[in-house]
C-alpha positions in Angstrom: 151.5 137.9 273.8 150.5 140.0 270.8 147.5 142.2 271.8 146.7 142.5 268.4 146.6 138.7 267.8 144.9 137.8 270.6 144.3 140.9 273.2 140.8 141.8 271.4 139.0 138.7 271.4 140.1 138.6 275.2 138.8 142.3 276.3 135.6 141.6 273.6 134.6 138.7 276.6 135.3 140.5 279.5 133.2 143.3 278.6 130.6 141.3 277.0 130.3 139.1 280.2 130.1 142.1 282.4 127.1 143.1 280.2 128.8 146.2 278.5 127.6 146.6 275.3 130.1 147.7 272.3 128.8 149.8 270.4 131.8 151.5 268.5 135.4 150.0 268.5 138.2 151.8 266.8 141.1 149.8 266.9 144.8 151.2 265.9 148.5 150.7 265.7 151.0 153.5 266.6 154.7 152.9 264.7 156.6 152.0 267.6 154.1 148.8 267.6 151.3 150.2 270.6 147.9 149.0 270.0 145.5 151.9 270.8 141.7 150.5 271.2 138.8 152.8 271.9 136.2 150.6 273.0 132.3 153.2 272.5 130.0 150.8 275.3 127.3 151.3 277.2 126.3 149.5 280.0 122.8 147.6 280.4 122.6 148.1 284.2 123.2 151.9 283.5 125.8 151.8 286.7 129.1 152.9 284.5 129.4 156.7 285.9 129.5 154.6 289.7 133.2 153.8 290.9 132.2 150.5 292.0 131.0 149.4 288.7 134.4 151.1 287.1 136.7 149.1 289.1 134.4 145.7 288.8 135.7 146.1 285.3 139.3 147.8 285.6 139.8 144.2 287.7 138.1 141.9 285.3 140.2 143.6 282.5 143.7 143.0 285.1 142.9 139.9 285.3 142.9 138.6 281.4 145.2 140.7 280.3 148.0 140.9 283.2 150.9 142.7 282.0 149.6 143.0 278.1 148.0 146.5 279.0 150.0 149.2 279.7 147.1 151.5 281.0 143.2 152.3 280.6 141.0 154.4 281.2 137.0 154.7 281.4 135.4 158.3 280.5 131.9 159.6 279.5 132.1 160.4 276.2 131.3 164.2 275.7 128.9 165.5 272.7 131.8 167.0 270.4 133.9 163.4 270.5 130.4 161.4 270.0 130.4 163.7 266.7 134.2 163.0 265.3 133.6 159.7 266.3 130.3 159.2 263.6 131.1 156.9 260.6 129.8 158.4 257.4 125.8 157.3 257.1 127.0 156.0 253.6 129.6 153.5 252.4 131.6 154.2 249.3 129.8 151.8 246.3 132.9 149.8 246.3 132.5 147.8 249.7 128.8 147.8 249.1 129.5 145.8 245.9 132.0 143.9 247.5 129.4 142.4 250.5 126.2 143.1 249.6 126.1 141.1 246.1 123.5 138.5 247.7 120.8 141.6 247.6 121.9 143.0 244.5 121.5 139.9 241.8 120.2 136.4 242.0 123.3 134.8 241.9 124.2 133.5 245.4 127.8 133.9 246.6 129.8 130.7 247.9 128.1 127.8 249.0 130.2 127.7 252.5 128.8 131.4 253.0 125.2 130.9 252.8 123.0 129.0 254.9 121.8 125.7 253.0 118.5 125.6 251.3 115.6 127.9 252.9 111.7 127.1 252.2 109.4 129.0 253.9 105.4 128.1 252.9 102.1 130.0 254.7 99.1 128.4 255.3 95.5 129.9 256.5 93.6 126.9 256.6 94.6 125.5 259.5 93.3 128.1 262.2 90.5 130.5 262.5 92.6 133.1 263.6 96.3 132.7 262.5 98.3 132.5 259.4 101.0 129.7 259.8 104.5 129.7 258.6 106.6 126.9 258.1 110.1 127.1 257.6 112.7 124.3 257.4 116.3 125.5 257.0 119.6 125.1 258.3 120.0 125.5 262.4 122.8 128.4 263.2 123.9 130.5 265.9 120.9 133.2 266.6 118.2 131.8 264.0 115.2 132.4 266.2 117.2 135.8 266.8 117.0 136.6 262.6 113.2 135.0 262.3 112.1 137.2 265.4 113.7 140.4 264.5 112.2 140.3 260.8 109.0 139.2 262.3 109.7 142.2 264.7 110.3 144.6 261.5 107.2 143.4 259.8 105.1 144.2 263.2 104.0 140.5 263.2 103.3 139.1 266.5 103.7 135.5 266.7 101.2 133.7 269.3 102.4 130.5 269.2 105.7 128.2 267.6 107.0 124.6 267.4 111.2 124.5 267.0 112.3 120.9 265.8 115.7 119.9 265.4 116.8 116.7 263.3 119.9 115.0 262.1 122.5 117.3 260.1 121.3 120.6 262.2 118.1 120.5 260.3 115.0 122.6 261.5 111.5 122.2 261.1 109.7 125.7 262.7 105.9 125.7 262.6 104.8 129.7 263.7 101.2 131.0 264.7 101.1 134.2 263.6 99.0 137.5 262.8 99.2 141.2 261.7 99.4 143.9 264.4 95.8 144.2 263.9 95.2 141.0 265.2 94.0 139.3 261.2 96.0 136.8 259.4 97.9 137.3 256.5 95.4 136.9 253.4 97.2 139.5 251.1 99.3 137.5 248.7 101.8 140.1 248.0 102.3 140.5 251.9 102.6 137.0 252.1 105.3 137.1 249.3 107.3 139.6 251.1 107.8 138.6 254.4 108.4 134.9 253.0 110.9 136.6 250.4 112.3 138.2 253.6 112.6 135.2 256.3 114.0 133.5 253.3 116.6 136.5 252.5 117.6 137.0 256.2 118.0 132.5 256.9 120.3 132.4 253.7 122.4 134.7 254.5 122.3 136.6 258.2 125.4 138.3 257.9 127.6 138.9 254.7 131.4 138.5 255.3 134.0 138.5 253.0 137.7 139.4 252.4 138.9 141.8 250.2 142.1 143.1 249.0 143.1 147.6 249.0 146.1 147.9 247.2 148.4 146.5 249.3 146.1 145.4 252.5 143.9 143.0 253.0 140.5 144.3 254.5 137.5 141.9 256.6 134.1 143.1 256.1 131.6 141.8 258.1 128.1 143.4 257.7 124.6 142.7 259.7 121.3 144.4 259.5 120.3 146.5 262.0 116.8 146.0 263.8 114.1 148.8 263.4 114.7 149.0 267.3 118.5 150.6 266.2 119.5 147.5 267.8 122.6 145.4 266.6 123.4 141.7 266.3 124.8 140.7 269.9 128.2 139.9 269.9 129.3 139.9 266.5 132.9 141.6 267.5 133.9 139.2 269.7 132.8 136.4 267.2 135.3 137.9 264.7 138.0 138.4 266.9 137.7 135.0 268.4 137.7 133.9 265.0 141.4 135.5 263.7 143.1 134.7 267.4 142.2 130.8 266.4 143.7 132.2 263.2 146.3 133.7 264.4 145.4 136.3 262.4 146.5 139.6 263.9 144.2 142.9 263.6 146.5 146.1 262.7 142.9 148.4 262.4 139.6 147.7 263.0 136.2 149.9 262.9 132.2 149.6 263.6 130.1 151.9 262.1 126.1 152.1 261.0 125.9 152.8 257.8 122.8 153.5 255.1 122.3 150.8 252.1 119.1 150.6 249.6 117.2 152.2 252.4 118.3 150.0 255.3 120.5 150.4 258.1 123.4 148.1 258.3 126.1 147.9 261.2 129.3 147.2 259.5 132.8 146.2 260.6 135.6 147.1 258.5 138.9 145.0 259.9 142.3 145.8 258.7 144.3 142.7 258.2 148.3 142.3 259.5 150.2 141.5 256.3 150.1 137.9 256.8 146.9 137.5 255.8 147.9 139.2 252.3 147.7 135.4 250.2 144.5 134.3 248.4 144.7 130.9 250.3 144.6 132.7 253.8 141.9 135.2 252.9 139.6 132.6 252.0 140.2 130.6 254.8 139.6 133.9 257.1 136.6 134.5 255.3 135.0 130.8 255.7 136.8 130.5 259.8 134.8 134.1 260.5 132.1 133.0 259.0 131.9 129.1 260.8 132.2 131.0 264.3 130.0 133.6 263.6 127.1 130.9 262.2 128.3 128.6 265.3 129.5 126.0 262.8 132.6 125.8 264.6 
């Protein structure tokens, strides 16, 4: 079994189902071959520090990954490796070219890496006291997930919805909304931006592509981050269950938060094994992450 191949995806399940959050992987590969993962979590039922809850998960790990491990270990992370550990707040302006094109020009980027068609409309004639929305787009893995965060962002509270799904994973939503302060919508240029916004975040949720450094062959994945400092739920073990179909092995991988045109961004940065060096195979990574990650699988 190569853990690199197929040992992440695996451990990326186990912690997810025990309801351990990842919230930093560093992933790395010694010479002699030893894969070296550093998994940052934290744990939603705040029970980690217990021994019971430590060896509920040394057994679920045993159990996938048998003799593929040859040790681990669980430790609070102290304050000085929380601070090596940071990502710089800023990306160099090369990988922001390279994934967040969509934002920066009108052009959209490949078809097979964009939602189809979005049309969002808003309507105040239709109830006294709320501003409806109407969106029909493409159904995909966490869309009310990306329409309720960027309601959340806009501090929009939504009173009531309708969710319709047709032939061809078409979706009709119809959403009762109003403003914090309990009004509709009647501003046009607030209207404008938060249909600009829903439209923005339903085109394109995440932004993945694959790039080549010189010699290796890098997978960015990128996905905002929530006002909340909350991430996209199990985005990791998408991509990971994604190259082990692949058989695409992982020789580095990192997660890190990182500032772009005044928005936070969580971003994973995957080093490649050298098969995936061709043209033909780094497209094919980039549409196969993509699929899994939209649920088009």
């Amino acid at each position: 079994m190569n853990f690199r191949c197929f040992g992440l995806a695996d451990v990326t399940q186990v912690l997810s189902s025990l309801e351990l959050n990842i919230q930093k992987v560093k992933v790395s590969t010694t010479p002699d071959g030893t894969v070296v993962d550093l998994f940052f979590i934290t744990d939603t039922r705040e029970l980690l520090h217990t021994k019971n809850r430590q060896e509920e998960t040394y057994k679920a790990l045993e159990d996938v990954m048998q003799d593929a491990v040859i040790s681990f270990n669980i430790e609070k992370v102290g304050p000085e490796i929380t601070a090596c550990s940071q990502a710089s707040p800023y990306l160099p302006s090369a990988i922001t070219d390279d994934i967040f094109n969509l934002e920066m020009s009108n052009d959209l980027p490949s078809v097979s890496l964009t939602s189809n068609n979005v049309c969002v409309t808003m309507d105040n004639s239709l109830s006294p006291a709320h501003t409806l929305v109407q969106i029909v787009c493409q159904d995909h893995k966490g869309l009310l997930y990306d329409i309720m965060r960027t309601l959340k962002d806009y501090n929009i509270q939504i009173s009531y919805g309708r969710f319709y799904i047709k032939q061809g994973r078409k979706c009709e939503i119809d959403l009762f909304i109003m403003q914090s302060d309990g009004k509709k919508i009647v501003d046009p240029s607030k209207q404008t931006a938060l249909s600009s916004r829903l439209k923005m975040e339903l085109l394109q949720p995440l932004r993945v592509t694959v790039v080549s450094r010189g010699p290796d062959t890098e997978l960015l994945v990128a996905n905002p981050v929530e006002l909340s400092s909350k991430g996209r739920p199990l985005v990791f073990y998408d991509i990971t269950l994604a190259l082990k179909m692949l058989n695409t092995c992982i020789f580095s991988a990192e997660i890190g938060r990182h500032m772009i045109r005044d928005r936070e961004w969580e971003v994973y940065r995957i080093l490649l094994d050298e098969g995936a060096s061709s043209s033909i195979l780094r497209r094919k990574v980039e549409e196969e992450v993509w699929k899994r990650l939209m649920g088009w699988e």
